[in-house]
Each structure stands twice: as C-alpha cells, then as structure tokens.
ZAMARGU-4260 file (C-alpha; in steps of 0.2 Angstrom, whole numbers, plus 5000, padded with zeros to 4 digits):
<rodrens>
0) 4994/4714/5155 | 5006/4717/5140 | 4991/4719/5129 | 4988/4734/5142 | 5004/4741/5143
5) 5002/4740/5124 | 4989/4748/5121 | 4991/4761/5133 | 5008/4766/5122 | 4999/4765/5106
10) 4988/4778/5114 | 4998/4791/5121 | 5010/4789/5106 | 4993/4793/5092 | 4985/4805/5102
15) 5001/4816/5108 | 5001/4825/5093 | 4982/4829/5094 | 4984/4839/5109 | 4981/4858/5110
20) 4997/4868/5109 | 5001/4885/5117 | 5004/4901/5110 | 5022/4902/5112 | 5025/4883/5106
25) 5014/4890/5088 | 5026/4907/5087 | 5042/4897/5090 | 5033/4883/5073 | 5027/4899/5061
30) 5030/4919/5059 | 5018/4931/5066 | 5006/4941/5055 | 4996/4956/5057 | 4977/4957/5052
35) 4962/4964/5054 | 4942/4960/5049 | 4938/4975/5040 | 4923/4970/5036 | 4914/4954/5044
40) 4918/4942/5029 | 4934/4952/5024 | 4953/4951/5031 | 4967/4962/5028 | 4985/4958/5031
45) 5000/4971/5031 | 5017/4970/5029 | 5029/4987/5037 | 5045/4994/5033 | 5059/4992/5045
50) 5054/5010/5050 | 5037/5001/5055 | 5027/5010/5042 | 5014/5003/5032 | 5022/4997/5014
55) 5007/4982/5009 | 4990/4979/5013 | 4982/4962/5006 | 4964/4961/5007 | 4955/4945/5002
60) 4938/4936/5008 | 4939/4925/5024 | 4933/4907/5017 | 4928/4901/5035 | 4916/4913/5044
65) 4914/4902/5057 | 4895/4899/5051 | 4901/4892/5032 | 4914/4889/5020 | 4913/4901/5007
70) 4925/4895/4993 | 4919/4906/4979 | 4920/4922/4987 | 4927/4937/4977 | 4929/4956/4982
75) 4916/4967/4972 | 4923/4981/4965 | 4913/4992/4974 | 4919/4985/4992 | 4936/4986/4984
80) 4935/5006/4979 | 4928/5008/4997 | 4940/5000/5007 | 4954/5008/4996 | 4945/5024/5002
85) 4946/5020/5018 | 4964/5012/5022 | 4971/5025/5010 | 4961/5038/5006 | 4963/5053/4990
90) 4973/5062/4998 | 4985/5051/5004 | 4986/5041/4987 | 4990/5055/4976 | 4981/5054/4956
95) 4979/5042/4948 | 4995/5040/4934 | 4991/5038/4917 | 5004/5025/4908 | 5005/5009/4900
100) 5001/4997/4916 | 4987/5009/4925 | 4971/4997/4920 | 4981/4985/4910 | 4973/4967/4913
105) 4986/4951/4910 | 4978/4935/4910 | 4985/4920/4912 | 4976/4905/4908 | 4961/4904/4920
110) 4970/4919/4932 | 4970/4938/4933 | 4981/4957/4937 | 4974/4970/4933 | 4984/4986/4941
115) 4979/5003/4947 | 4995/5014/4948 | 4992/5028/4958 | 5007/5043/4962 | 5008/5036/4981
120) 5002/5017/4978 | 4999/5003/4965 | 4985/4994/4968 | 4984/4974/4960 | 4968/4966/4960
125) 4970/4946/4956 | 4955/4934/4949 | 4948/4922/4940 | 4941/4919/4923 | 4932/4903/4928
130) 4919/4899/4934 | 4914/4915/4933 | 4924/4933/4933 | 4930/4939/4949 | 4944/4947/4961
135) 4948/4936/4975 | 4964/4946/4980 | 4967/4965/4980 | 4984/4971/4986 | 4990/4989/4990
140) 5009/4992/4989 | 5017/5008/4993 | 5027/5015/4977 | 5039/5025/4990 | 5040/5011/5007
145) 5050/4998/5004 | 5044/4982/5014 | 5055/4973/5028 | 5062/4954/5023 | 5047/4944/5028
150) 5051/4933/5046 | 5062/4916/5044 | 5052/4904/5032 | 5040/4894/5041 | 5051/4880/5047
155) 5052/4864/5039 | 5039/4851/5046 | 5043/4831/5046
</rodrens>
C-alpha cells in the first residue's frame, strides 16, 4: 500500500508540470507579441509607438513550418525588396539617402549588417558568412517613430 501511495505522488509530482496550460496562465509567464505569416514560411513581428503606430517591423524565416525544421533558411533578396514594397512602399519610405552607412556592410566574425537608410526608414539586413552567405533577419525601423519600452522582461524562471 505505501508503495502505491508512493508511487501515485511521484506521479502527480512529474507529470504536473507536463500539463497543458491556459492562455491567460502563459500571458501572466511571458509578454505578448504581434506577428503576422506574410508569406507561408515568413514571419514578421512589430513593435509601436506609444501613439500605437508602427516604429519596427522584423522579418525573419519561420524554422518550424509545421511540416519540417528548416534551420538554414535565409531571406532572398528579392523576397526582401518585395516585402519592403509591400509593408512600406515608395512612397511612404521617401528616397533612398546617400551617406556613409546606406550599403555599408560590417562584418563580424562569421555575422553580418548591412544597412539601407531611407528618408522615412532604415532598413538592417543580418546574415551569415558561413556556411554559405545569407540574410536571416531584415528589420525596418522608422527614422521619425520612436518605439514604446518593450513589456516587463520575460520573468525569471526556477
């Protein structure tokens, strides 16, 4: 009987944790984002200023389609100029400014930035050198917006 009643605690007490947790019981653990699948395999995430505008748009490949794990996915450059195009077009982006950063490419051991400065927006793309060349990240900030303090840090876990 105590090897029952044992065994029944060591249950409960390893797989409590493993149960499915609510909505409201993740929010109050970790801050909220916003994103959206703008394409299939690619995700975009904003950040907003206090106002509630749009200040920074991060776009980057979604490494589990549900299908497969894709962990050497990188943003062509031509999906890149067209989703720019899309979430800020011409227009709205003003010309593109000539200076010392616009094109400039920093590398950093195996890690890339290279910016596109715009009148309206500044546009970083982030890759790698190795294995092969490519941008994994591309992140549109908003020269005039200036973004809200993120939410609370995600709380310390045990």
């Amino acid at each position: 009987m105590k090897k029952c009643a044992l065994a029944f605690i060591l249950i409960v007490t390893l797989t409590g944790p493993l149960m499915s947790q609510t909505s409201p019981q993740i929010a109050a653990k970790y801050p909220a984002i916003t994103g959206y699948m703008v394409r299939p395999d690619v995700l975009m995430t904003l950040r907003y200023t206090t106002d509630g505008e749009v200040c920074e748009a991060s776009l980057e490949r979604r490494h589990n389609t549900g299908k497969v794990v894709e962990l050497d996915e990188f943003l062509p450059p031509g999906l890149v100029l067209q989703l720019l195009d899309e979430i800020v077009p011409p227009a709205k982006r003003g010309q593109r400014q000539d200076g010392v950063l616009d094109g400039t490419t920093m590398v950093n051991g195996i890690t890339t930035v290279t910016w596109y400065i715009y009148e309206n927006i500044t546009v970083e793309l982030h890759g790698v050198t190795e294995p092969q060349h490519g941008n994994m990240v591309a992140i549109i900030n908003w020269r005039n917006r200036v973004c809200a303090p993120q939410a609370a840090d995600v709380k310390d876990h045990p």
